[in-house]
LUMMI-393301 format. One line per field, with one value per residue (C-alpha): residue number from 0; residue in three letters; x, y, z. Coordinates in steps of 0.05 Angstrom, whole numbers, plus 5000, padded with zeros to 4 digits. Example, Ala and Ser with C-alpha at 12.3 -4.5 7.8 and 13.67 -1.06 7.14 Angstrom:
// LUMMI-393301
num <- [0_1]
residuo <- [ALA_SER]
u <- [5246_5273]
v <- [4910_4979]
w <- [5156_5143]
END
This chain:
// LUMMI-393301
num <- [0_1_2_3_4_5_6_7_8_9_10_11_12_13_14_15_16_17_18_19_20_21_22_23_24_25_26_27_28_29_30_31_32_33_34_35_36_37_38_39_40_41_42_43_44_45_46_47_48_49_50_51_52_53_54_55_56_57_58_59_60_61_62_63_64_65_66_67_68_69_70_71_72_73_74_75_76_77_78_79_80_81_82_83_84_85_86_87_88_89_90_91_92_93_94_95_96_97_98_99_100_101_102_103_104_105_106_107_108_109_110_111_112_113_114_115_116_117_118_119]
residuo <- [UNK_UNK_UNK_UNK_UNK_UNK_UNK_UNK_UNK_UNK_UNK_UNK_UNK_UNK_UNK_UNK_UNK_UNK_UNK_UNK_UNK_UNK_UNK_UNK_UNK_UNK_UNK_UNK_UNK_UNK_UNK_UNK_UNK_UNK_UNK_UNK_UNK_UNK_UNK_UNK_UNK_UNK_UNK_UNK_UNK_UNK_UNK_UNK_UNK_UNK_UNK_UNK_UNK_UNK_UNK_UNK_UNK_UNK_UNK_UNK_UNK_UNK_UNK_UNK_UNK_UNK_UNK_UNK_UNK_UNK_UNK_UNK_UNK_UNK_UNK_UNK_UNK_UNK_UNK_UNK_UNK_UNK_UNK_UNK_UNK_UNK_UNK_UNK_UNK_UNK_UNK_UNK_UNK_UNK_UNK_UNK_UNK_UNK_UNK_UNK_UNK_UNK_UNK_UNK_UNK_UNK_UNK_UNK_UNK_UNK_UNK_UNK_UNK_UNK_UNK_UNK_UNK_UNK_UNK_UNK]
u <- [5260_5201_5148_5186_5244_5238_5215_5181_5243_5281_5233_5220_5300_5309_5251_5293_5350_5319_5282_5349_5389_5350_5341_5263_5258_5216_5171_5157_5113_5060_5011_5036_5047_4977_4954_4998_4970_4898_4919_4955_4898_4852_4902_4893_4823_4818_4839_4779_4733_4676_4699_4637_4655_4651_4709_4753_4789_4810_4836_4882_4902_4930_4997_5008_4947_4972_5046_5004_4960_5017_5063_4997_5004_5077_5058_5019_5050_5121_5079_5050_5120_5148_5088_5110_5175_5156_5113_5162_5102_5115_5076_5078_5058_4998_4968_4972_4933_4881_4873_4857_4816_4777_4769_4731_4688_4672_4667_4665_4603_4566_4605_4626_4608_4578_4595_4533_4515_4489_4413_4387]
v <- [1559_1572_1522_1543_1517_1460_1391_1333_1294_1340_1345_1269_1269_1309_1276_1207_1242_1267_1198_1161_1206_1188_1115_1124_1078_1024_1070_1095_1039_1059_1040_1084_1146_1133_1142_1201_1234_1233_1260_1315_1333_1331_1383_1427_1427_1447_1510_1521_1487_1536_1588_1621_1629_1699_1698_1655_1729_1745_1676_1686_1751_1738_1720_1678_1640_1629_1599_1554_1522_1521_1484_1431_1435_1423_1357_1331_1346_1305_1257_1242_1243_1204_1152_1156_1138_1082_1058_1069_1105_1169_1226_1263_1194_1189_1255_1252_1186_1210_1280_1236_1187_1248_1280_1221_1214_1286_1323_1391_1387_1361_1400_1460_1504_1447_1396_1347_1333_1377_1345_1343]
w <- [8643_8602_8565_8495_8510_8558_8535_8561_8551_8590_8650_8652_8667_8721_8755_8744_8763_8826_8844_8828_8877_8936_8909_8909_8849_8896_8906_8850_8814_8766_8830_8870_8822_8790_8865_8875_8816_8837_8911_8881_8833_8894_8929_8875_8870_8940_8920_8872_8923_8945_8898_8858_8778_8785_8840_8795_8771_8835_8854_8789_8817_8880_8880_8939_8911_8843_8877_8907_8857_8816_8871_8862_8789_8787_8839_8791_8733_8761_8784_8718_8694_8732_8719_8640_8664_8708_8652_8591_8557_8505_8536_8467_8432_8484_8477_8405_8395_8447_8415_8353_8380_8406_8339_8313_8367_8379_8304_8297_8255_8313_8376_8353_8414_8460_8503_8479_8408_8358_8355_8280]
END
């Protein structure tokens, strides 16, 4: 399995797949998933909690590390998923109106480079 060749539509199936097996489907309301999302993102920045900038190399380094940031990543990632399902919402769709909405309120004329407006 690799990013290429996977798709959203694809993932967001085996997650209902996998909910549906174990008839989780009560559980997972968009309350319940939003607040799974937020606990899973705070698991994963434990693992950058405390670490200096100039450490972040190493972190990416180490192996046993990485599996587990990225066993974080892939909770909130199926979470957020499985929150599109639960909410009938078009990741894709989403992400491409916001990326949009973003280029109009932050032109590259004025934040090029920076995170605050280019002052006149």
């Amino acid at each position: 399995m690799a990013d290429q060749s996977t798709t959203l539509a694809e993932m967001r199936a085996w997650l209902a797949r996998f909910v549906a097996e174990r008839e989780w489907q009560s559980y997972h309301d968009p309350k319940n998933l939003a607040m799974s999302v937020a606990i899973e993102a705070a698991e994963l920045m434990e693992h950058f909690q405390w670490v200096r900038s100039d450490e972040l190399a190493t972190l990416a380094s180490d192996p046993a590390r990485r599996e587990a940031i990225g066993e974080e990543i892939a909770d909130v990632a199926c979470y957020l998923l499985s929150l599109c399902n639960a909410m009938q919402l078009d990741l894709s769709d989403a992400v491409k109106r916001k990326i949009a909405k973003n280029a109009t309120k932050y032109p590259i004329e004025k934040f090029k480079g920076r995170y605050t407006e280019r002052q006149k």
